[in-house]
Residue, then its C-alpha position, 0 to 999 in steps of 0.5 A: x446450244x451454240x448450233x441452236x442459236x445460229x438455228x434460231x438466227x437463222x430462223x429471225x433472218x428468214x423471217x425477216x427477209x420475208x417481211x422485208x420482201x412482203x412490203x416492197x411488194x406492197x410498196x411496188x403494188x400500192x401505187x399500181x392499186x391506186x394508178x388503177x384506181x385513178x384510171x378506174x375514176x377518170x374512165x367514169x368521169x369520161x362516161x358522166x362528162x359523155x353523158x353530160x354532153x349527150x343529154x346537153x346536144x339532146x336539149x339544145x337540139x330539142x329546143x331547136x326543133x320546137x323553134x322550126x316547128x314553130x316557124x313552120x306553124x306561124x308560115x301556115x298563118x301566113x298563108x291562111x292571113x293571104x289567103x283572106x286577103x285574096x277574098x276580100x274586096x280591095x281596101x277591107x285588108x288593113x287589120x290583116x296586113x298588121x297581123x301579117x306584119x307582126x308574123x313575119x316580124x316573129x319568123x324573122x325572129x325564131x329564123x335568127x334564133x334557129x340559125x345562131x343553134x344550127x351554126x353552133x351545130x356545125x362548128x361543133x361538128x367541124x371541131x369535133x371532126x378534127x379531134x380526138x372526138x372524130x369517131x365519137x358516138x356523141x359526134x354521131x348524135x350531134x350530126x344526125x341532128x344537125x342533118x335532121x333540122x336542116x332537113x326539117x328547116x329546107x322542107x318547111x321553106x320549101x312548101x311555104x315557097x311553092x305555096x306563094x307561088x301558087x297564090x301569086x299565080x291565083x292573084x294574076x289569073x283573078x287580074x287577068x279575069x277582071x280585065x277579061x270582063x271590063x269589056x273585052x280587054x287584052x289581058x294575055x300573060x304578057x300584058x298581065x306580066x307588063x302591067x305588074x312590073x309597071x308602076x301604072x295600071x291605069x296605062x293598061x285600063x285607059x283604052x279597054x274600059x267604057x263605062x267610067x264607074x265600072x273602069x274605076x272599080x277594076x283599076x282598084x282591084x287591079x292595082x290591089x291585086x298587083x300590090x298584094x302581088x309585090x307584097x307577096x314576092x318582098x316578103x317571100x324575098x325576106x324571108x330568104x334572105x334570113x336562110x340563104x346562108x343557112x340554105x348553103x349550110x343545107x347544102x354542107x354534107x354532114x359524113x358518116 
């Protein structure tokens, strides 16, 4: 009786002992399970909150390529407007000059908008590019967008500024053919560069015209024609005036 109880205690502390065993294991790996766990819930966080923020700098930039769009079509109604006032005859051109006024006045506007969006942008990128972010795919996204409007934007401003050029040169060749047919005058590029910095065209129609009614005539499409050309060099001057430091952004290579 005596070996089978010491068997039988024996047996109790065997089982024991292997429950004791089983459940600090089960302490030890409790908390292991809920450290995985926890590191299992915040790595799907992480990938929601990138998601977040990808789906956010699709948005913003979304937003901001409809703007420069639409700078870009309202830059074409500028050039349309102008190029009406070119055909029509000096002093029929108040209607259109307030039309244009009001469009220069919106592009101003989205320009400011469109800049504010592009400096955030670049701050971002700047941010990210000194942080944990650095080799992030949601940098990546934010500067191939930074870089595609940019692009865009320099494009549009680039076209529109070679288009104003190209109807200044058409309001001085139209100049100078008036004063070539008002009797002979010395209407050489010198003279008509001369003449549109000066304050004065009558200086440079006095001596050339003979009959008065005729001298009349061309002074007032002349003096149009030079105001519509300083009209043109103030609001293409505006207008760069807006984007000069957006232009020097351009500039700022985004890396990859």
């Amino acid at each position: 009786m005596g070996r089978e109880k010491k068997k039988g205690e024996s047996g109790l502390a065997t089982t024991c002992y292997s429950h004791s065993q089983a459940m600090r294991k089960l302490q030890i790996s409790m908390p292991q399970f809920r450290l995985e766990e926890f590191r299992r819930r915040n790595k799907e966080i992480e990938e929601d909150e990138n998601e977040y923020e990808e789906d956010v700098v699709l948005l913003e930039a979304s937003e901001l390529n409809r703007k420069v769009d639409e700078i870009g079509l309202k830059l074409n109604e500028v050039r349309e407007l102008q190029n009406e006032m070119f055909t029509n005859p000096p002093g029929h051109n108040g209607d259109l000059k307030e039309r244009l006024a009001k469009l220069l006045a919106e592009i101003k506007q989205l320009s400011q908008t469109v800049q504010k969006g592009l400096k955030r942008f670049q701050d971002d990128i700047r941010r990210d590019e000194l942080g944990p972010e650095r080799n992030s795919a949601e940098l990546r996204i934010k500067k191939s967008h930074y870089s595609a409007l940019n692009c865009k934007l320099n494009n549009i401003m680039s076209v529109y500024s070679q288009q104003e050029e190209q109807h200044k040169e058409k309001c001085k060749d139209l100049i100078k053919k008036q004063m070539r047919q008002a009797n002979k005058a010395d209407a050489s590029d010198e003279k008509i560069k001369e003449m549109l910095e000066s304050n004065e065209v009558s200086i440079y129609t006095d001596d050339i015209l003979i009959d008065k009614s005729q001298k009349k005539q061309v002074l007032d499409e002349v003096e149009a024609r030079r105001t519509e050309i300083h009209e043109l060099e103030q609001n293409l001057k505006g207008l760069y005036d807006m984007f000069h430091d957006f232009m020097l952004l351009i500039e700022y290579q985004v890396g990859y």
